[in-house]
C-alpha positions in Angstrom: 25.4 0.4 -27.5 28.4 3.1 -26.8 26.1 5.5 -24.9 25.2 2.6 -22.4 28.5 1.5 -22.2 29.6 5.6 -21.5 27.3 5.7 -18.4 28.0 2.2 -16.9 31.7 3.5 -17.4 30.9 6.6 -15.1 28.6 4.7 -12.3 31.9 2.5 -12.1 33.7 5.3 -11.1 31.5 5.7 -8.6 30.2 2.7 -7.4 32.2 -0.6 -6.4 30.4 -3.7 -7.3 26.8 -3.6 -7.2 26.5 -4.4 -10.9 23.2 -6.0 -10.8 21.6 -3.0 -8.7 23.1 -0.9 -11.2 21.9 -2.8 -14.5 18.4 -3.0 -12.7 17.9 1.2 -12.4 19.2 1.6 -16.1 16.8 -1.1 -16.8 14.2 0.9 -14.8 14.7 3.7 -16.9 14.7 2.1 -20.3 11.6 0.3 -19.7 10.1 3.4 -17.3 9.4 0.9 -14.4 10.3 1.9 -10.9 12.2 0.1 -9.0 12.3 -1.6 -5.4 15.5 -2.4 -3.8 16.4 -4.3 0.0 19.1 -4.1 1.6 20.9 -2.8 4.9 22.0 0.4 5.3 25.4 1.4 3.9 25.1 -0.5 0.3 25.5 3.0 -1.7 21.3 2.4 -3.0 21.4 6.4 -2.4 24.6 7.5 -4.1 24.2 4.9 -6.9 20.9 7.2 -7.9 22.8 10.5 -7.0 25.2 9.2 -9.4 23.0 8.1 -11.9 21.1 11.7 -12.1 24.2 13.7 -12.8 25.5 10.9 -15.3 22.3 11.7 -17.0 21.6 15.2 -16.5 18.2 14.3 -14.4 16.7 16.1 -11.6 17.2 13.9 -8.7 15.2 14.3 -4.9 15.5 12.3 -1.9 12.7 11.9 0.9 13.5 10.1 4.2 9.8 8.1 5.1 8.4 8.4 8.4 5.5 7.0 10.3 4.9 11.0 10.9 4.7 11.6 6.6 1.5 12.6 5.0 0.3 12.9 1.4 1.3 17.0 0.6 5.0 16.4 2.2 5.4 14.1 -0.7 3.0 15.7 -3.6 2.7 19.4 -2.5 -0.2 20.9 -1.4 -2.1 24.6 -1.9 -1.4 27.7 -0.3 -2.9 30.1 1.4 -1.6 33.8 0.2 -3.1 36.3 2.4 -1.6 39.3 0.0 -3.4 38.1 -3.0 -6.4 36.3 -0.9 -5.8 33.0 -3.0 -4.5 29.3 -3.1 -1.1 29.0 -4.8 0.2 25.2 -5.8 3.0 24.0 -4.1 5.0 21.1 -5.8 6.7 18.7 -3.5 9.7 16.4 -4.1 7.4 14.4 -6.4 7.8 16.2 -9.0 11.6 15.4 -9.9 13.4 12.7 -12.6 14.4 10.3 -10.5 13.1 9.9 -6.7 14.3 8.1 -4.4 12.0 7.1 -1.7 13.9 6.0 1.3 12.4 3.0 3.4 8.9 3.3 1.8 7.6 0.6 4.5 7.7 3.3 7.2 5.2 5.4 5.3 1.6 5.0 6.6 -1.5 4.4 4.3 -2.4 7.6 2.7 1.3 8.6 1.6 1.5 5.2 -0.1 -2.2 5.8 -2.1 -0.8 9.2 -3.0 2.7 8.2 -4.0 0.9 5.0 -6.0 -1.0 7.2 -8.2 1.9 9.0 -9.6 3.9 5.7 -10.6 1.0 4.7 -12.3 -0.4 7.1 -13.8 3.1 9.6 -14.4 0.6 12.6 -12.5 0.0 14.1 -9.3 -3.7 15.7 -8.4 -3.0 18.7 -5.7 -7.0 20.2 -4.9 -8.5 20.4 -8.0 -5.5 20.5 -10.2 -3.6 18.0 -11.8 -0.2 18.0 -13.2 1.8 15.1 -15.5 4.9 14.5 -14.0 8.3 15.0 -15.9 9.7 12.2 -18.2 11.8 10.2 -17.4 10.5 9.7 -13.9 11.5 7.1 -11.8 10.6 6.3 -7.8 13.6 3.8 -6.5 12.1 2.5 -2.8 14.2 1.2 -0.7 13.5 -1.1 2.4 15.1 -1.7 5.4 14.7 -5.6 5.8 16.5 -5.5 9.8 13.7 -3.3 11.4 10.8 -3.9 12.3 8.8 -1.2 14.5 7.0 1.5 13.0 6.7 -0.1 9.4 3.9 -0.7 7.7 2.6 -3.4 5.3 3.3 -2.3 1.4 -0.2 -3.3 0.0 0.2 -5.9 -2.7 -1.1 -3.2 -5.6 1.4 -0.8 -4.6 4.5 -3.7 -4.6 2.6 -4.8 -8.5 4.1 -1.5 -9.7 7.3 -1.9 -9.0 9.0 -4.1 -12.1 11.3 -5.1 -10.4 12.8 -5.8 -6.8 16.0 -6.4 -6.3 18.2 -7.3 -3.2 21.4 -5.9 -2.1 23.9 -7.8 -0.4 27.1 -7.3 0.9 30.0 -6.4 -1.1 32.6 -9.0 -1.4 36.1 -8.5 0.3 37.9 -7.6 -3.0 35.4 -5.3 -3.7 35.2 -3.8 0.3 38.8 -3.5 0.3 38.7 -1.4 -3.1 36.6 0.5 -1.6 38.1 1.4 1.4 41.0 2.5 -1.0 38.7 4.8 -2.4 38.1 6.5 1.1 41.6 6.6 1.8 42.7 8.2 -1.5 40.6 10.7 -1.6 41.5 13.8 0.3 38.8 15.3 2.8 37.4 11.6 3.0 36.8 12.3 6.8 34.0 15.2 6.5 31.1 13.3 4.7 30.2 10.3 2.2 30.3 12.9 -0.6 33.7 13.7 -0.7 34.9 10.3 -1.4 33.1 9.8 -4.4 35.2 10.8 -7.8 33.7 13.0 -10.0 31.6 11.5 -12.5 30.5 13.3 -15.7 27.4 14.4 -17.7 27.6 11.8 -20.8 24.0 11.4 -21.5 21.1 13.5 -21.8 16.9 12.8 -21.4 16.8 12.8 -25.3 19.2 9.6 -25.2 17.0 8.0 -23.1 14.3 8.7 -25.5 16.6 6.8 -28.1 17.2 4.0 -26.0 13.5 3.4 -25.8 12.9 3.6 -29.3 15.8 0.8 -29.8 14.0 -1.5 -27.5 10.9 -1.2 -29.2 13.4 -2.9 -32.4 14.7 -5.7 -30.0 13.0 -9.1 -31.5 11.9 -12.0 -29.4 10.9 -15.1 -31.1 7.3 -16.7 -30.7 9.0 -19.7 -28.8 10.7 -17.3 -26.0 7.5 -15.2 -25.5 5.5 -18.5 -24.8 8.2 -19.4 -22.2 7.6 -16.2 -20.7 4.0 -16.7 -20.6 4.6 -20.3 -19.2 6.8 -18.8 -16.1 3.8 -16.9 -15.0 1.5 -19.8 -15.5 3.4 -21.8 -13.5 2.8 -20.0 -10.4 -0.9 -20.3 -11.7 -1.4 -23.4 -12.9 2.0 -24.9 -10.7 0.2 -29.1 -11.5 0.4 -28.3 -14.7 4.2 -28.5 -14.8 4.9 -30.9 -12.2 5.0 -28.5 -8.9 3.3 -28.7 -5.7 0.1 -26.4 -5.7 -0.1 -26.4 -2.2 2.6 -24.1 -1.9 1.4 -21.0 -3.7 -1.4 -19.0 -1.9 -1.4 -16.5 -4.8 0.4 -16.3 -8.5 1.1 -13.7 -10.7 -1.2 -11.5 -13.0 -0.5 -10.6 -16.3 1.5 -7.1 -15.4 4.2 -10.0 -14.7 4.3 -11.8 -18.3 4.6 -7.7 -19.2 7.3 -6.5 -17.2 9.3 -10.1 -18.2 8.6 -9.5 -21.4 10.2 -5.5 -20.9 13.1 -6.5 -18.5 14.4 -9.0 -20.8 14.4 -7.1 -24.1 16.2 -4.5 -22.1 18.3 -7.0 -20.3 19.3 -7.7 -24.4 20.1 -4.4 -25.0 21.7 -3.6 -22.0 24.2 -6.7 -23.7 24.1 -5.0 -27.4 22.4 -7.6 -28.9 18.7 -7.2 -31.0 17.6 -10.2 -30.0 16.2 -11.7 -26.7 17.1 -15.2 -25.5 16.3 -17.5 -22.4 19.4 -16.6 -20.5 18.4 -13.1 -20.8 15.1 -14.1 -19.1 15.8 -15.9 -16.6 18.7 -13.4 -15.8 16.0 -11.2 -13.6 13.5 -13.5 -13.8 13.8 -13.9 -9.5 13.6 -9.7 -9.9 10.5 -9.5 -11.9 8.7 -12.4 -9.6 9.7 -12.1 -5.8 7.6 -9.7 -4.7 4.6 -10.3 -6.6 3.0 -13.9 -5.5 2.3 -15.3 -2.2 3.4 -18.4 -0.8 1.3 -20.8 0.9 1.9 -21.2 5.2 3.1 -24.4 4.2 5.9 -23.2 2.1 7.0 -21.2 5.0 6.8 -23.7 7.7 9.0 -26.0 5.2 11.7 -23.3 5.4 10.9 -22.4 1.4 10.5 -18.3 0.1 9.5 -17.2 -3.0 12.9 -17.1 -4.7 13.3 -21.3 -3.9 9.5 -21.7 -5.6 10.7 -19.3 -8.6 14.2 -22.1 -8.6 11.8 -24.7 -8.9 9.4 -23.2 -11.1 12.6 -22.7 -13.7 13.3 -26.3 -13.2 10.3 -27.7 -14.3 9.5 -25.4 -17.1 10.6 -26.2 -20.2 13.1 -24.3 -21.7 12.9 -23.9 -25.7 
């Protein structure tokens, strides 16, 4: 579709490389699933949502998580007004289009819980009240994957709500040396990260959003590609059934899995203007709708193996219609 292609145009400008981080937030928004992404510092995760908000007209909010972070700095919290001798409400960054939720692991328990319940459920309860968020709203965590004091464990409900997680690598040198001649072109490139970003422009708007989301709704998938869906997540179930080792899955996938397959490729289709969905699209974020949702058994990992090799072999065995 021409608006699609009109705001992948602008990210571009933007952002060098990094297609498949980038496909995977428009994805996010399309299908209104939040997103998780690893990778070191540096990898332009927060620009590429910076970017992303003004492309699209969407409020955008950052929050930096620390072990020191409790529920109101996220959600709000109520106010005491000696004046008028009452509570007032206080929104916090929550309550924006698109969040971005940096290094969600070093958030302790409670922030988590209170940040879960508004990907879920789209609202935020602050005392007795309780407020729907804004729509389109998206949380994009990142995580830091080279530290480890002072981060705690994501609990597996709270990684289940994320439809997808993708990793970022490095760029490659053609793409590192294009953008160091983005840095260097730019004048004022020595003051912040900022100023060596081209201008991007508004192309897009919330209600064209809406429209994608209806068009997705039209995208068809035949009965033979929706049972290979289903069989993907059986297989981490069920892994004899198909030939695979059971012994090396602790846990498989539930059913919000088969779903947010089922969403990620029909976007994934339309993202590629076509109104149909086929395997390839599938299995092109099959690893992204997977990784971070089953458990491998402790003797996958002392054979070397993570999830992404099982989900490799899992596609292997699985027939393909």
């Amino acid at each position: 579709m021409e608006i699609i292609q009109k705001i992948k145009k602008e990210l571009k400008k933007a952002i060098i490389g990094q297609e498949k981080m980038l496909d995977a937030l428009l994805i996010g928004l399309i299908t209104e699933g939040h997103i998780l992404i690893e990778g070191i510092p540096g990898v332009a995760k927060t620009t590429a949502v910076k970017t992303l908000g003004k492309i699209l007209n969407l409020d955008f909010k950052r929050v930096q998580f620390t072990p020191d972070l409790i529920p109101s700095d996220i959600i709000g919290g109520e106010i005491y007004i000696i004046e008028k001798d009452e509570f007032r409400v206080k929104k916090g960054p929550i309550f924006t289009n698109l969040l971005l939720a940096d290094e969600i692991n070093r958030a302790p328990a409670k922030v988590q819980s209170a940040l879960l319940e508004a990907m879920q459920e789209r609202q935020v309860t602050i005392g007795e009240h309780t407020f729907q968020l804004d729509r389109p709203f998206l949380v994009m965590a990142t995580l830091n994957p080279i530290e480890e004091e002072g981060v705690y464990h994501l609990p597996e409900a709270q990684l289940d709500r994320f439809i997808m997680k993708v990793i970022v690598d490095y760029p490659s040198p053609e793409e590192e040396y294009e953008i160091l001649k983005l840095v260097v072109n730019r004048e004022g490139f020595d003051s912040n990260d900022e100023n060596i970003r081209p201008e991007v422009e508004t192309v897009a708007e919330k209600e064209d959003l809406l429209k994608l989301r209806e068009k997705l709704k039209t995208i068809h998938i035949d009965k033979e590609v929706e049972e290979y869906i289903v069989n993907l997540t059986t297989a981490t179930r069920k892994p004899e059934k198909f030939g695979l080792d059971k012994d090396l899955i602790r846990l498989g996938l539930s059913p919000r899995a088969t779903i947010n397959l089922y969403k990620v490729s029909k976007a994934v289709a339309l993202l590629n203007n076509k109104d149909y969905v086929t395997p390839a699209d599938i299995l092109m974020y099959v690893k992204e709708v997977f990784r971070h949702r089953f458990l491998i058994s402790f003797k996958a990992e002392a054979e070397g193996l993570t999830t992404d090799n099982i989900i490799d072999q899992i596609i292997e065995k699985v027939p393909m219609p």
